[in-house]
N, C-alpha and C positions, 0 to 999 in steps of 0.2 A: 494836641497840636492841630490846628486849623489850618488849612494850606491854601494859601489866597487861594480863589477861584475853580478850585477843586471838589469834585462830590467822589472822588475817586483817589484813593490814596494809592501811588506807583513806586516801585524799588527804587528808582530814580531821587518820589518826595523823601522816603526812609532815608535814603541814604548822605541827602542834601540836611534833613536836619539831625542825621548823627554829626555831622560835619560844624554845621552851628553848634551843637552841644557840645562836642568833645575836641572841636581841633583840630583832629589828623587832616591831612589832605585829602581831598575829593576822591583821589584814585584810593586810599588807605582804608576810607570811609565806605565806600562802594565795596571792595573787597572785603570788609567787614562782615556787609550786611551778606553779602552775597553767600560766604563761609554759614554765616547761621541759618540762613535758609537751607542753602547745600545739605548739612549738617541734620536742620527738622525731616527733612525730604529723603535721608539717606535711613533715618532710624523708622520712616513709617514702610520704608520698601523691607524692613527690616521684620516687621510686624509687631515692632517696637510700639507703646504709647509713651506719646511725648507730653510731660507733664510744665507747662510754664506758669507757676506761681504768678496769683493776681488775674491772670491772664483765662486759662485756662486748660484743656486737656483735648490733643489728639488724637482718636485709635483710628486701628487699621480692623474693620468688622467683616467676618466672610460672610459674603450670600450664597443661600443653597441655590439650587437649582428648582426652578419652578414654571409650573404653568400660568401664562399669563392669555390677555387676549387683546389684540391690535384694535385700537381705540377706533379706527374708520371702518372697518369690514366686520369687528365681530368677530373674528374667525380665533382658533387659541393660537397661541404661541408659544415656542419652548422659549423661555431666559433662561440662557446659560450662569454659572455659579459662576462669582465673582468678589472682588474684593474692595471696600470701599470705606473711605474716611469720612469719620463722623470728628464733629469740635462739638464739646460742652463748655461754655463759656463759663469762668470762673463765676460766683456770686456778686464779689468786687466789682468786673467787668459788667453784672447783670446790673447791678445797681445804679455805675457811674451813669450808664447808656439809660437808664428809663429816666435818671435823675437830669439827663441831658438835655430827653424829649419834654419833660413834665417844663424845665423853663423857658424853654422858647415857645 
């Protein structure tokens, strides 16, 4: 889906062309889309991996705790352990997207 004049796809465009695709009304349509984000958002707090066929794969990866060092002084730094999402994009998705780049 191409969205006139956008380099930036917004819940707003998602949910304007669930709307063109399937009908419901705008406010039906928005609360849709809303629920399925809710819904990915709620399983990765979960430390759930969310698997979307086609699409791709979710997880929730913990980091240890490590020494680092502050890129303007040099000096070390403790980073505290922390928790953070990683997407692997399906192969489907790797390929539409390179196939996309290769014709324009």
């Amino acid at each position: 889906m191409q969205v006139a004049g956008h380099q930036t796809l917004t819940r707003a465009d998602l949910c304007e062309a669930v709307h063109e695709e399937v009908g419901l009304s705008r406010q039906e349509c928005s609360g849709l889309v809303e629920r399925t984000l809710d819904l990915i958002v709620d399983s990765l707090e979960q430390g759930e991996t969310v698997k979307l066929s086609g699409f791709g794969v979710f997880q929730v990866r913990e980091k240890r705790a490590r020494m680092g060092r502050n890129p303007k002084t040099g000096e070390p730094a403790a980073i505290n352990p922390r928790r953070v999402i990683s997407f692997r994009a399906s192969q489907i998705m790797k390929s539409r997207v390179h196939d996309a780049v290769v014709e324009t």
